[in-house]
N, C-alpha and C positions, 0 to 999 in steps of 0.2 A: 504493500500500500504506500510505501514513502515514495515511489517514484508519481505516481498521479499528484499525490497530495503534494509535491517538490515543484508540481508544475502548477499545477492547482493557486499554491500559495503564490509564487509568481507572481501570475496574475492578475490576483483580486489585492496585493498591493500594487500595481502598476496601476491598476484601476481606479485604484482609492487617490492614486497621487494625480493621476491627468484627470479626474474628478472633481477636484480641489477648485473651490472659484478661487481668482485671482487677489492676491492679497495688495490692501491698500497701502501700500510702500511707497518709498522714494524711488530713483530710477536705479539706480544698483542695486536696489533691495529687488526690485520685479526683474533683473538680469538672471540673479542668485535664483531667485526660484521657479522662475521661468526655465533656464536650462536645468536644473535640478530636478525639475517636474517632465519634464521632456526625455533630460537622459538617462535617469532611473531605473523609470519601467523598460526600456530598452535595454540597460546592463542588466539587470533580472533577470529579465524575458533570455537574453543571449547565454548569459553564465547558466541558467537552467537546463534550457535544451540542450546543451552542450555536456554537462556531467548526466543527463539522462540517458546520450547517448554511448554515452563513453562507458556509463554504469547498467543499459539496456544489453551489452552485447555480453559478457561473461556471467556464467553463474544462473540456476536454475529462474532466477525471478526476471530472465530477459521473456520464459514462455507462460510467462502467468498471463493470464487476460489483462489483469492491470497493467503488467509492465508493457505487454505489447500495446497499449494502447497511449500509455506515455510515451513510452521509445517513438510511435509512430506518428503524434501528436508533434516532436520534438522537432524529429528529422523535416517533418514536412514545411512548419515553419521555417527551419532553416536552410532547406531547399527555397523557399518562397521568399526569405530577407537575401538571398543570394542573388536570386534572379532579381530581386528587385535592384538590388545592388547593380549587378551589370548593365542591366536593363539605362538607368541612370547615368553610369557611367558613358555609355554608348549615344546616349542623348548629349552628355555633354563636350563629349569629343565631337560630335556631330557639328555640334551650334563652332567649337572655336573651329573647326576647320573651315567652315563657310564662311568664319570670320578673316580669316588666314588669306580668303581668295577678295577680299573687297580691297579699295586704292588705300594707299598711305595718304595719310591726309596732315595739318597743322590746324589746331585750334586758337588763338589765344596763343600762341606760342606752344603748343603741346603736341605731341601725335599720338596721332589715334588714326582708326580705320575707319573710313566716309562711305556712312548706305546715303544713299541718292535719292530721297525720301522727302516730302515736305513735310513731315509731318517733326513734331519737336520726340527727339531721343534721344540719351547721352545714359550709359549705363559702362563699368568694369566688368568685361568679361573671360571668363577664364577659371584658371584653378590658381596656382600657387602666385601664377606673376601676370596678373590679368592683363586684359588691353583696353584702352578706352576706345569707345564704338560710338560714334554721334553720327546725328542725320545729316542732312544738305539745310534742311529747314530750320535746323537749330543752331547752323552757322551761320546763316543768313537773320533771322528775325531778333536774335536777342542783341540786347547793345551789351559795352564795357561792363560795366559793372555788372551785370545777369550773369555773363559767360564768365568773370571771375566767380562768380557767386558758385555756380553749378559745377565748375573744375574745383573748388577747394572743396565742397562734397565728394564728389567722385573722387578727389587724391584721399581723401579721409577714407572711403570706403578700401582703397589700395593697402593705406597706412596699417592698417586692421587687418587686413587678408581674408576681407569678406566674403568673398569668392569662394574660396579657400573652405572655411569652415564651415561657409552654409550648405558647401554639394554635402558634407557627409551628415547635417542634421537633417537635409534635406532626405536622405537614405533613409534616419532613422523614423522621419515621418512617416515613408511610403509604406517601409517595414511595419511602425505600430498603427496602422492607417487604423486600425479595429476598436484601439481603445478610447476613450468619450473624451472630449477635448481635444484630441489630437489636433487639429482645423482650429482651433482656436490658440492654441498656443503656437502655432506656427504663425498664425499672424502677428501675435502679442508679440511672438521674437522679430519677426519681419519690421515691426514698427520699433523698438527699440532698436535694431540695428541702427535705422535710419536716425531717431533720434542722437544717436551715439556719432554720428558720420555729421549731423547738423550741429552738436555742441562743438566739434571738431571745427568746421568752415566756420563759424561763428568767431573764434578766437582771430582766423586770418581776414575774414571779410565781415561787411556790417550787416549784423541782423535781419534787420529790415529790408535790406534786398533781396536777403536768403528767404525771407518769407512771401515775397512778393515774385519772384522767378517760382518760388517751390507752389504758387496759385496757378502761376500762366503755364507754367507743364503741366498741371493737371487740367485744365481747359482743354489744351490742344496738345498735349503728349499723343505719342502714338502706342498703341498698346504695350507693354513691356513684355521682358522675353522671362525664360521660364528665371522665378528669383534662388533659386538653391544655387545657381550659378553667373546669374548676373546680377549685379550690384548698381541700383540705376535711383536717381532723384526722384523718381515719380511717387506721388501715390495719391489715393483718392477717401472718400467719405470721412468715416472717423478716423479712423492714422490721417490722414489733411490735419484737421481739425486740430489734432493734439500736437502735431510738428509745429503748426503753426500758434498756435498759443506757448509751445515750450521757447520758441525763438524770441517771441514779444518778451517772456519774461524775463527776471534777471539772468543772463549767462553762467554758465556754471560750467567749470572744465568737464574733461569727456573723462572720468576719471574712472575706475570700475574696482576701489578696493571690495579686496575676497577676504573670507574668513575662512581660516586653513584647517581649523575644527571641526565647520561647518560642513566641508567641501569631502573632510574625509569620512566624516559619519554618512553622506547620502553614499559616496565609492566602495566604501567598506559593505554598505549595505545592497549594493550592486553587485559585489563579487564573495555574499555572505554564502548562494549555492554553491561555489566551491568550495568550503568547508568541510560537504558530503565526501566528497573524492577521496580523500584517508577514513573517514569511518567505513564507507564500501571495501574498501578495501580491505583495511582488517576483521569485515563482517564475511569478508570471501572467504578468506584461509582460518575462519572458524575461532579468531581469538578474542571476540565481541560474544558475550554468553548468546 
């Protein structure tokens, strides 16, 4: 029974955590728990199916109904976070090589790759050392001060390596796509990225023009491209609303202290299914009553 029950429990703490409404915090405080609620259930979910599978194959309890129903439970998610994985991976090779094939272009002094588009787009695309990608329309229609506005975001999103860490939370989305919240705290993260990449431009450019370019791209932006891998100014409804009210107010560095207690109690508690892996084991050769 410990292997369902191992998968079992899992779960219905992943469940309970991406469950959770959102707590009324400061902006590092909703960083902290927002990835902490997102990456969680995912360590769980992964460190479980993994010692089930390792703990399904030797020893009488792989051909119990319950084991085979764990063991099989196990694998097939992890079959399914794998495809999902390449699956993503392949999407985002996909988008830089097309990116790969458009002109060299100069912004403002910057290069990037020019889509020939009227429409307003300016987003980092990529993984580790992204590229800036802007339209025809968004070199042409915005004045000095906008195109500083919108390049000291997009360096802020570089600065971070946004690109970078959102393809693999973006994995971990598709992976826990099942558990409740999920959709919701990928926005909540998508909106504090931004916020975090606008306290940044804030410091090198004025406020008020960051919030008044970050209106007119949402007017006439063109749709943005998939966010786990592009890092782009846009956004619309309420992330508008709160970018644009967090910019009006007093500035505040991009700063993101962590609590290293904190950070170890949710990890610890991620990688607490492998703990099984020595009691299986000495339950195998008989030295566990």
């Amino acid at each position: 029974m410990i292997h369902p029950a191992l998968l079992l429990l899992a779960i219905l703490i992943g469940w309970s955590l991406r469950a959770r409404p959102r707590p009324a915090s400061d902006w590092s405080g909703r960083w902290q728990s927002a990835l902490a609620r997102f990456l969680t259930p995912f360590g769980l979910l992964l460190t479980s199916a993994l010692t089930l599978v390792w703990m399904g194959t030797p020893g009488a309890a792989a051909w119990q109904w319950q084991g085979q129903l764990a063991y099989g439970a196990a694998g097939l998610w992890l079959g399914f976070a794998l495809l999902c994985g390449l699956v993503h991976t392949w999407r985002c090779a996909r988008t830089i090589e097309l990116i790969c094939h458009l002109p060299v272009a100069t912004i403002a002094g910057e290069r990037g790759r020019l889509i020939d588009a009227p429409g307003l787009y300016i987003a980092q695309v990529g993984f580790w050392r992204p590229q800036l990608v802007f339209s025809r329309g968004l070199s042409e229609c915005l004045r000095g001060d906008q195109l500083a506005a919108v390049l000291a975001h997009e360096q802020a999103h570089c600065h971070y390596r946004d690109p970078f860490w959102f393809f693999w939370l973006g994995w971990v989305r598709r992976a826990t796509f099942f558990y409740p919240g999920t959709e919701a705290l990928w926005q909540e993260l998508l909106l504090l990225r931004e916020l975090r990449a606008d306290r940044r431009a804030a410091l090198h450019v004025d406020s008020l023009s960051l919030a008044e370019t970050l209106l007119l791209l949402a007017r006439s932006a063109s749709a943005p491209a998939e966010p786990a891998f592009a890092a782009t100014m846009y956004s619309a409804g309420a992330r508008l609303g709160e970018r644009v009210d967090a910019l009006l107010a007093a500035p505040q560095p991009p700063s993101l202290p962590l609590c290293p207690l904190s950070w170890a109690g949710w990890l610890l508690l991620g990688l607490l299914p492998l703990a099984t892996w020595p009691l299986h084991t000495l339950a195998i050769h008989g030295l566990c009553p």
